[in-house]
C-alpha positions, 0 to 999 in steps of 0.5 A: 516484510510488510508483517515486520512493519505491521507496528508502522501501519498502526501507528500511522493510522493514529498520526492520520486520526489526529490530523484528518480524520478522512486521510485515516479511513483513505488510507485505513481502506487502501493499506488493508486492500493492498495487503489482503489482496497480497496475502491472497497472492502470497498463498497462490504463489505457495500453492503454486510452486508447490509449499502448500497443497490445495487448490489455486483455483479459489485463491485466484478466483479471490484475487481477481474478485478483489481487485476487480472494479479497479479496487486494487489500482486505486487503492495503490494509487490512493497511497501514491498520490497521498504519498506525494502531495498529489491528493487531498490528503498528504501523508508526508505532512500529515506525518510531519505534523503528527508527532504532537502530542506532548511537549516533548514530542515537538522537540522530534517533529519532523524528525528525519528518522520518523518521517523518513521510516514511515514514508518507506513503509508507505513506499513498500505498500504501494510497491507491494500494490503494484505487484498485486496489480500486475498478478492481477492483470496477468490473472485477468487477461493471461497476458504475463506482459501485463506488468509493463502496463502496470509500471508505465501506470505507476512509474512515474509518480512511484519516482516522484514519491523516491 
C-alpha cells in the first residue's frame, strides 16, 4: 500500500521544505527509517513463509540492527507527534499552509480532500511504524507478546491522531 502512495511521501517532503525546512529532514529521515525498516520485514516475512528462498537470519539481523537504539520507536513517534501538533513540527498545519504556490493554489488551501489524503498517508506511515516496532521487539526479546507493549506505547496518541 505505502508503494502506491509512494507520490504522497514526494509531495509532502515539497510542502515541509516550503514551510520548515527542519520538519522536512524530521520528517524526511523518520518516513525512510520506517519504510526500509519495513521493506526489510516485508522479505522476512517472504522468507519466512516460504515465497522466497534465502536465509532469514540476515534480514533479522538487519531489522533488529536498524531499529536498535530506539530508531525505529522514535521515528514512529516523531511522525505521530508531528501529526498531532505534539512537536515542533505540525504537519497538519504545515500541509494546511503549503499549498501556496501560485494564486490559484489559495483558492484549495486547506482543502479537505488534500489535507485529509496526506494526513492518512502519515497515518499509514506511523501504523506501518508501529508494526515494525512490534516485530522488532518480538525479534529482539522472542516474547510474541511484545506487541502489547508497543500499543499501550503508541495507543493513545495514535487515537488522538484518528
Amino acid at each position: 500500500m505505502l508503494y502506491i502512495l509512494r507520490h504522497y511521501n514526494q509531495e509532502l517532503q515539497s510542502i515541509l521544505n516550503k514551510t520548515n525546512s527542519t520538519c522536512a529532514h524530521a520528517y524526511n529521515t523518520s518516513a525512510q527509517t520506517v519504510l526500509t525498516q519495513f521493506h526489510t520485514l516485508y522479505l522476512l516475512t517472504r522468507v519466512k513463509k516460504g515465497i522466497d528462498h534465502g536465509d532469514a537470519f540476515p534480514l533479522a539481523t538487519n531489522l533488529t540492527l536498524g531499529c536498535d537504539n530506539n530508531t525505529c520507536f522514535n521515528a514512529t513517534m516523531s511522525l505521530l507527534d508531528s501529526l498531532i501538533g505534539a512537536s515542533e513540527c505540525d504537519f497538519a498545519f504545515s500541509m494546511f499552509e503549503g499549498y501556496q504556490t501560485t494564486p490559484f493554489d489559495s483558492l484549495i488551501r486547506g482543502s479537505r480532500s488534500l489535507v485529509s489524503s496526506r494526513n492518512a498517508y502519515v497515518l499509514s506511515l506511523i501504523g506501518t511504524g508501529i508494526v515494525v516496532e512490534s516485530a522488532y521487539r518480538i525479534l529482539r526479546s522472542s516474547d510474541s507478546e511484545q506487541w502489547h507493549r508497543v500499543q499501550a506505547d503508541f495507543g493513545l496518541k495514535f487515537q488522538q491522531a484518528i
